[in-house]
BALUMKE-240892 format. One line per 10 residues: number of its first residue (from 1); their letters; for each residue z, y, x of C-alpha. Coordinates in pm, 1 decimal, padded with zeros to 6 digits, always signed. Each point is the difference from the previous one (the first is absolute). Example, Ala and Ser with C-alpha at 12.3 -4.5 7.8 and 13.67 -1.06 7.14 Angstrom:
<sites>
1> AS> +00780.0:-00450.0:+01230.0 | -00066.0:+00344.0:+00137.0
</sites>
This chain:
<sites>
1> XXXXXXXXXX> -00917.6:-00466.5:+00718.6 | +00300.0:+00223.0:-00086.7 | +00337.6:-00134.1:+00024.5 | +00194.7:+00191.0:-00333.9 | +00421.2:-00068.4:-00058.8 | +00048.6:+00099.4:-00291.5 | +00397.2:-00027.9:-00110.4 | +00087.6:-00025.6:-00342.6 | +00362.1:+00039.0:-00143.2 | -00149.7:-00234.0:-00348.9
11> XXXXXXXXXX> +00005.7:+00355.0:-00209.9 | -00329.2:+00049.4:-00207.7 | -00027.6:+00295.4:+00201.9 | -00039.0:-00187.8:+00325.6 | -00323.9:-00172.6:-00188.7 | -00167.9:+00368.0:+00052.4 | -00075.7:-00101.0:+00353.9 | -00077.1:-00323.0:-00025.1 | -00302.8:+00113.9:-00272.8 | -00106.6:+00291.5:+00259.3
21> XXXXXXXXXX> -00018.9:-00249.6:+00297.1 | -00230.0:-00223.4:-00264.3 | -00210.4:+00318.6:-00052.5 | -00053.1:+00030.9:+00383.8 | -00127.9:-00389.5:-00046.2 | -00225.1:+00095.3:-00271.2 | -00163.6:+00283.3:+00226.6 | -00053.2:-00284.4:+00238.7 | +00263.8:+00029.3:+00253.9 | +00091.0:-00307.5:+00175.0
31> XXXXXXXXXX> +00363.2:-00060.7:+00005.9 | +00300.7:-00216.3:+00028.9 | +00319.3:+00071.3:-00159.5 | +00353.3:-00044.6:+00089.2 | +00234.3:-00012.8:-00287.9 | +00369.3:+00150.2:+00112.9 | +00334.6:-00030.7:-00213.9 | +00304.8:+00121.9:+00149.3 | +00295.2:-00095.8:-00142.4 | +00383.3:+00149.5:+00071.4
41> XXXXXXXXXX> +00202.3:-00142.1:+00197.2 | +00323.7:-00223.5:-00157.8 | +00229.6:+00200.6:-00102.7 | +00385.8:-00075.0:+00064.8 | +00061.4:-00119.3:-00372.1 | -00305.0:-00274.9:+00040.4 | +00121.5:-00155.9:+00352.3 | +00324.8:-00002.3:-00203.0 | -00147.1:-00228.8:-00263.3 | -00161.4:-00181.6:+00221.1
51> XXXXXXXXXX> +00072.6:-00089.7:+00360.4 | -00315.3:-00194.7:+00034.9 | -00253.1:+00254.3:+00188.0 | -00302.7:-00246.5:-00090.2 | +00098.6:+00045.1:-00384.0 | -00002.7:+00414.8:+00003.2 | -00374.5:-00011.0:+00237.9 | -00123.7:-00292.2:-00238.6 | +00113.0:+00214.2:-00269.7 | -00163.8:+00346.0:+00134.7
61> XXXXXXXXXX> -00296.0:-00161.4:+00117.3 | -00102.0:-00147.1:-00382.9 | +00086.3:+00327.0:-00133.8 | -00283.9:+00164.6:+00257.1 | -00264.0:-00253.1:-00117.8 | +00086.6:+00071.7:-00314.7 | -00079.9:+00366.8:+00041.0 | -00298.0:-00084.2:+00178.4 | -00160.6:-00220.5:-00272.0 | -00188.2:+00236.0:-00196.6
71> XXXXXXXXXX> -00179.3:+00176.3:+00277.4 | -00073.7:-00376.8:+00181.9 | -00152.0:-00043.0:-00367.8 | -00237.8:+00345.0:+00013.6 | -00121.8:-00013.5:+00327.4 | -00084.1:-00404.0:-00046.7 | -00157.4:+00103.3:-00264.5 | -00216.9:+00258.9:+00189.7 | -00071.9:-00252.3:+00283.7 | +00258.3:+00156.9:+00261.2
81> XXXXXXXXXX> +00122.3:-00208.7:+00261.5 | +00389.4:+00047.6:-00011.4 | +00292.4:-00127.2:+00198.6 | +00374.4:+00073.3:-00128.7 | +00292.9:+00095.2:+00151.7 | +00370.1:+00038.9:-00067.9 | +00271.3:+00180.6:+00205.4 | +00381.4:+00133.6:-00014.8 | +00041.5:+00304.1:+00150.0 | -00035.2:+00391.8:-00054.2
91> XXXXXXXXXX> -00330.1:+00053.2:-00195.8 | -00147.5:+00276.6:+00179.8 | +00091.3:-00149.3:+00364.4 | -00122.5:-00353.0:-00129.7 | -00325.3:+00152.3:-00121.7 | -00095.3:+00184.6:+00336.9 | +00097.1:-00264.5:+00180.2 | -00211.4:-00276.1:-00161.5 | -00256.5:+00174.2:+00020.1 | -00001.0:-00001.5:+00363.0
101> XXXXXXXXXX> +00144.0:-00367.3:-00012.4 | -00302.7:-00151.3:-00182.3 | -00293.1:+00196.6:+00107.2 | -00059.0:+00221.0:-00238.9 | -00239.4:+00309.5:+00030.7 | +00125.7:+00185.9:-00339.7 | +00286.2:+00022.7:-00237.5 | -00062.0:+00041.5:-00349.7 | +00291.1:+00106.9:-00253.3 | +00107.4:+00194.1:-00310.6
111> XXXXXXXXXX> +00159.3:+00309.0:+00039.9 | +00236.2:-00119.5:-00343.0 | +00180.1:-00266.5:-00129.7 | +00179.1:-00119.2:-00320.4 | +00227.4:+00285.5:-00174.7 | +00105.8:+00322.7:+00066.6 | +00238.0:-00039.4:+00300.1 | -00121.3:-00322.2:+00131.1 | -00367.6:+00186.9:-00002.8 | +00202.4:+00273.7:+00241.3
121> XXXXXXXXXX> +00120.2:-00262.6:+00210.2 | -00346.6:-00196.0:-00012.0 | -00141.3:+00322.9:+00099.8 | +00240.6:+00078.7:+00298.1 | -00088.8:-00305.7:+00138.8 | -00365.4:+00083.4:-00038.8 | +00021.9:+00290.3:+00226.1 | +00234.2:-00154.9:+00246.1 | -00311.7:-00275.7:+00070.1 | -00205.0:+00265.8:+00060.8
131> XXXXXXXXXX> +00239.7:+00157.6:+00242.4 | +00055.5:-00333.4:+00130.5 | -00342.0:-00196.2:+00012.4 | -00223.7:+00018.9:+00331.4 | -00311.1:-00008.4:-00227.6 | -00140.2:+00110.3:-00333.1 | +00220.9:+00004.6:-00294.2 | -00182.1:+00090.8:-00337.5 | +00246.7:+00080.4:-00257.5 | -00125.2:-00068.3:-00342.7
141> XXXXXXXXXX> +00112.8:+00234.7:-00297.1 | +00093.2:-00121.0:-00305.2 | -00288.7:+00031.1:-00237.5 | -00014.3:+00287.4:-00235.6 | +00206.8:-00051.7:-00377.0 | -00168.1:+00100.8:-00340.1 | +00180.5:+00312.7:-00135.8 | +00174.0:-00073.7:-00303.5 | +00029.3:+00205.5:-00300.1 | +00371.6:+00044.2:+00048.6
151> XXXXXXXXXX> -00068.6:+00161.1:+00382.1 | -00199.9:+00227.3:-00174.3 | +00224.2:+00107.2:-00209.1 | +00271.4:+00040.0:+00252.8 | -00231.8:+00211.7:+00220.0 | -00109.6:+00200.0:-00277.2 | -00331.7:-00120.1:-00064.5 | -00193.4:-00065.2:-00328.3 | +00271.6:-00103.1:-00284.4 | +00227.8:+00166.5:+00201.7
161> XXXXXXX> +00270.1:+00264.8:+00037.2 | -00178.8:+00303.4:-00060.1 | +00042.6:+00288.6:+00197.4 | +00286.4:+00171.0:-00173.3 | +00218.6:-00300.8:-00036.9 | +00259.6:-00102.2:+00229.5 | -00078.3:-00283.7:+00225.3
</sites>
């Protein structure tokens, strides 16, 4: 049986992995999977609000099961045995080092996240994993968008610009 983490930052992006692992299941794989959230670490403002440490980790910790949710939902649903986990720290150190912490033979992650910059920094952590990780990392892509009429028409396609107009 493989051993997958799989971390998931609660985008609908992060849901791209979680459905590839499930297509590895439905080729007949046998696996396990280890669902990761990594949350940030308190900022200065929150230990401001609130000296209680217990409050701010109670507080991150709901927030990572709540991002977790939806995939614990697909891969129940697909008959995947799945344990969760939540932890503060860096995401890319907390990643590779999970993995190694509980047993895992792969990691399995999207390459993007949510919006334009937070995608960039989704994807920077992507690669530092797989700089990081002493074992396989398999980033997922984000899956291919319809072109829309209007991307067409900005690239100069049918009902666009022609030729001779200015762009």
């Amino acid at each position: 049986m493989i051993r997958i983490l799989l971390p998931l930052d609660g985008s609908a992006h992060a849901l791209d992995a979680v459905r590839h692992v499930i297509g590895w299941k439905q080729l007949g794989l046998e696996l396990e999977v280890v669902l990761l959230n990594v949350q940030e670490p308190p900022h200065l403002y929150e230990i401001m609000l609130s000296a209680d440490v217990d409050v701010i980790d109670g507080a991150r910790r709901g927030a990572g099961e709540h991002a977790l949710e939806p995939a614990i939902a697909l891969l129940s649903q697909a008959g995947i045995e799945t344990e969760s986990v939540v932890v503060t720290g860096d995401a890319a150190h907390e990643i590779a080092e999970q993995a190694l912490t509980l047993g895992c033979d792969q990691i399995v992650m999207t390459t993007l996240s949510h919006g334009a910059l937070l995608g960039r920094l989704q994807e920077a952590v992507s690669h530092e994993v797989v700089r990081r990780a002493h074992l396989p990392v398999t980033l997922v892509p984000p899956p291919l968008r319809e072109v829309e009429a209007d991307d067409l028409a900005a690239l100069g396609g049918p009902d666009g610009p022609a030729d001779d107009e200015p762009r």
